[in-house]
N, C-alpha and C positions, 0 to 999 in steps of 0.2 A: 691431654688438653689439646693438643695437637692436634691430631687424630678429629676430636671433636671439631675445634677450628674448618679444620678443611670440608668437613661434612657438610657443615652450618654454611661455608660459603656457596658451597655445590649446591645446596638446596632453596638458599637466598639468588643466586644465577639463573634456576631452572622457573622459580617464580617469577623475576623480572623476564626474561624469555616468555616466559605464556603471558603476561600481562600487555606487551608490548609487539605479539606476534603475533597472539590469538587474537585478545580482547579487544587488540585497536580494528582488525576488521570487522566490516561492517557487523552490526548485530543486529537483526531481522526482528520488526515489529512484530509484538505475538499479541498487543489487547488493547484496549479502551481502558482505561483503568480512570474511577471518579465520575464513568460519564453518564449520560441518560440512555433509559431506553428510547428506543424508537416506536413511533404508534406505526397503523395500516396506513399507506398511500404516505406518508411521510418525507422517503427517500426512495422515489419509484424508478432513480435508476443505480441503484444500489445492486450488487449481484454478489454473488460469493460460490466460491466448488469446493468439488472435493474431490480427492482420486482414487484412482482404483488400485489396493495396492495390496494385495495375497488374497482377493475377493472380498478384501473390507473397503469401504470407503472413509478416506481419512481426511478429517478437514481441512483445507491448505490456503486460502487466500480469498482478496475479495477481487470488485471489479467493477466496472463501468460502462454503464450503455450508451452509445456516445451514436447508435444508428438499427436500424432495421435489425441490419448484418452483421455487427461490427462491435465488441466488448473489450473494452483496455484493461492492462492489468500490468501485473510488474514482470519484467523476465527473469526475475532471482525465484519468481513463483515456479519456474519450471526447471530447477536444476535438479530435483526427484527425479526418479528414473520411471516414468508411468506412459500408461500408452492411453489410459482411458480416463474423462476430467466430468464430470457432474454439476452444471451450471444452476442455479435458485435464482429465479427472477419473482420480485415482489413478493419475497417472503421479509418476513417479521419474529417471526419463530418456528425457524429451519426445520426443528424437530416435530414440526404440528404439520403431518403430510397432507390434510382436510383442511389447512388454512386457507381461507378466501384469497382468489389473487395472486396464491402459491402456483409459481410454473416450476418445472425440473426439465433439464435437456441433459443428455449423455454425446457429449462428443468427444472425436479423435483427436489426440494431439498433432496431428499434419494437421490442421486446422490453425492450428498456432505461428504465427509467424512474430521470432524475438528477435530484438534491433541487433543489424548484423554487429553495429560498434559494444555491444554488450559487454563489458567487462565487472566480474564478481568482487574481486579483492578490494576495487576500488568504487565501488556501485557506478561504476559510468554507463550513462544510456538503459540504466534499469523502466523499460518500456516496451510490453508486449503488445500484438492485437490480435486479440480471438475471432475470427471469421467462421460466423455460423454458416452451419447447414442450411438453416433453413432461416426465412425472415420471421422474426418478433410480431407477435399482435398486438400492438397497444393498448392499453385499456387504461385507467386509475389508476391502478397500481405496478403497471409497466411502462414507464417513460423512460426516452435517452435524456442525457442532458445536452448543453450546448457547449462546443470547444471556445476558448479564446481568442482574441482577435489576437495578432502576431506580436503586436509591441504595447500589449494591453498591462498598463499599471498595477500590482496588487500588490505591492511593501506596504505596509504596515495599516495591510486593512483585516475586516474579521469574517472567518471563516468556518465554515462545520465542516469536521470529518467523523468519517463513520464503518463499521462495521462490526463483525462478529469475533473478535478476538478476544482472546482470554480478559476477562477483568479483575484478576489480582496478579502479585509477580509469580514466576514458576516456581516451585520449591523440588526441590531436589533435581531440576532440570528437567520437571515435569510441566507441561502447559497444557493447560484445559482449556478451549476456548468455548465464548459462549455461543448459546443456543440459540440468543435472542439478540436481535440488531441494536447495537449502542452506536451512541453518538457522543460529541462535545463540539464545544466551541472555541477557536482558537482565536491566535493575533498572529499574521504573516509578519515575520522578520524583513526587513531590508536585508540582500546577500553580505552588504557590508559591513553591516552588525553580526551578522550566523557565524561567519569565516574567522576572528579573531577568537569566537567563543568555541568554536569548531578546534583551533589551533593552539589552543590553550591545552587540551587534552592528547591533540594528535599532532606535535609542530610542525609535521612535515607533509600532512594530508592535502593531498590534490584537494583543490574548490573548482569544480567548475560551474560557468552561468545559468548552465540545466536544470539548476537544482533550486528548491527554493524550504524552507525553514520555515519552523512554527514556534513563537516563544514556549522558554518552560513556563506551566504554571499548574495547578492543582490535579491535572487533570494530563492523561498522554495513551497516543495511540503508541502498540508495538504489538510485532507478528502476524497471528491469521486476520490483522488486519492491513497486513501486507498486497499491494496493489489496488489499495479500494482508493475511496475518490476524495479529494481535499476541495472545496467549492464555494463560489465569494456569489451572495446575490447583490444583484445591479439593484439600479435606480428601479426600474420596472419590472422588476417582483421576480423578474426569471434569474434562475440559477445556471451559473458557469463552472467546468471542470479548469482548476488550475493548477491541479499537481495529483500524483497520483503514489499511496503511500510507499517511500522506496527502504528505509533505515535509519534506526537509532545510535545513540551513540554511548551506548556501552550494555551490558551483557541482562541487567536487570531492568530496561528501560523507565528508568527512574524519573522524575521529577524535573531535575533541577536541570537538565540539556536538553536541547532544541530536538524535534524530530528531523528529518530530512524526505522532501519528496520530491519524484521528479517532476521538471516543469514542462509542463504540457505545451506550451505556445513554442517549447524548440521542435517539437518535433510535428508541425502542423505537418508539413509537407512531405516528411513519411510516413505519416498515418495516413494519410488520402493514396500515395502511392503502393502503400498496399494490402488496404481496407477495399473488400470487394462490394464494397457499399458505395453506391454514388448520392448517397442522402445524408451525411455529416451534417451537422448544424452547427453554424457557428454566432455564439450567443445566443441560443435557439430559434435562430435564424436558420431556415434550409437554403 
């Protein structure tokens, strides 16, 4: 009985250890789960890749066109070890290569520049910017959006996010993400609301102001919709980028906890310093 005892304890320790070592770091949005699809011209500045990795291309994240030259995305999108990234502009179903509208670019990752404050454990400054090769042609179904004013208000107003991430939970630690661009509509937290519901789960978890929170409710982004775009429309019909998807908080991105994304109006003035784009929009304003 003894013998037993001690076992049971060892193995009762090694679970609190993974629950409390693993589980509490970040866990990477993988889907849309509850959401709608997306029509054509819908979310034109929606973008999503994929890398190159043993000569397969693997789905990995979404993105945001925010200029000519210039696509945001998250830097936990780049901790894979890849040299070569696959960009879809104005697609709606990635897997229909004849889709109207459908663009593909293959660029280098030196092209990527990730914020130097970048830290994974704790998602701080999860905020890349992709610097294309070449300038974007607009059309209908290719639009940037517009960045934030710096101390622009958006607690507890409503917003869609979107992308191609799995839309059920993973099973056996397998993730399938979709084919076809989903969406939902969310309710922006106050950070002072996020942070106690944050700290319930993780007491001791940094909050920083960077960050900004989506209530839970029927419906939740996680994973290969990791780095796509969270956005509030104004008074006048245009749409603003105010977060970009960064992590969930816990392993099966469930229901009932907030997502987490980062907040875009902190980091205006590293994005302009080193976005080789001089046509930013803000509020789609140039």
């Amino acid at each position: 009985m003894k013998i037993l005892l001690k076992w049971q304890l060892i193995l009762l320790g090694l679970l609190l250890f993974y629950r409390f070592h693993v589980e509490a770091r970040s866990t990477r949005p993988q889907r849309i789960i509850n959401g709608s699809k997306a029509k054509a011209q819908q979310f034109p500045y929606q973008v999503f890749f994929e890398i190159l990795n043993n000569s397969k291309w693997i789905p990995q994240c979404g993105g945001v066109i925010i200029s000519e030259r210039t696509v945001l995305t998250a830097a936990h999108c780049f901790e894979d070890k890849f040299d070569l990234f696959r960009l879809y502009f104005g697609a709606v179903n990635r897997k229909n290569s004849s889709e109207t509208g459908q663009q593909r670019l293959i660029v280098h990752r030196e092209n990527t520049v990730i914020h130097e404050g970048y830290e994974l454990d704790q998602s701080l400054n999860d905020i890349a910017v992709i610097n294309l090769p070449a300038e974007i042609q607009f059309d209908e179904y290719i639009q940037p959006i517009g960045l934030p004013s710096p101390n622009q208000v958006i607690d507890n107003k409503d917003g869609i996010t979107s992308g191609f991430g799995s839309t059920q939970a993973p099973k056996n630690g397998i993730i399938i993400k979709s084919d076809h661009l989903m969406y939902l509509k969310v309710r922006i937290l106050q950070n002072q609301m996020c942070k106690p519901i944050l700290h319930k789960y993780f007491p001791a978890r940094f909050f920083p102001a960077s960050w900004v929170c989506i209530a839970p409710n029927k419906s939740t982004p996680c994973g290969g919709d990791s780095g796509g775009p969270l956005v509030i429309k104004n008074a006048n019909g245009d749409n603003t980028l105010v977060g970009i998807t960064s992590f969930g908080m816990d392993t099966i991105c469930s229901l009932k906890r907030p997502g987490v994304y980062t907040r875009v109006s902190s980091y205006l003035e590293w994005i302009q310093s080193v976005s080789k784009s001089t046509k930013l929009y803000l509020n789609g304003i140039q």
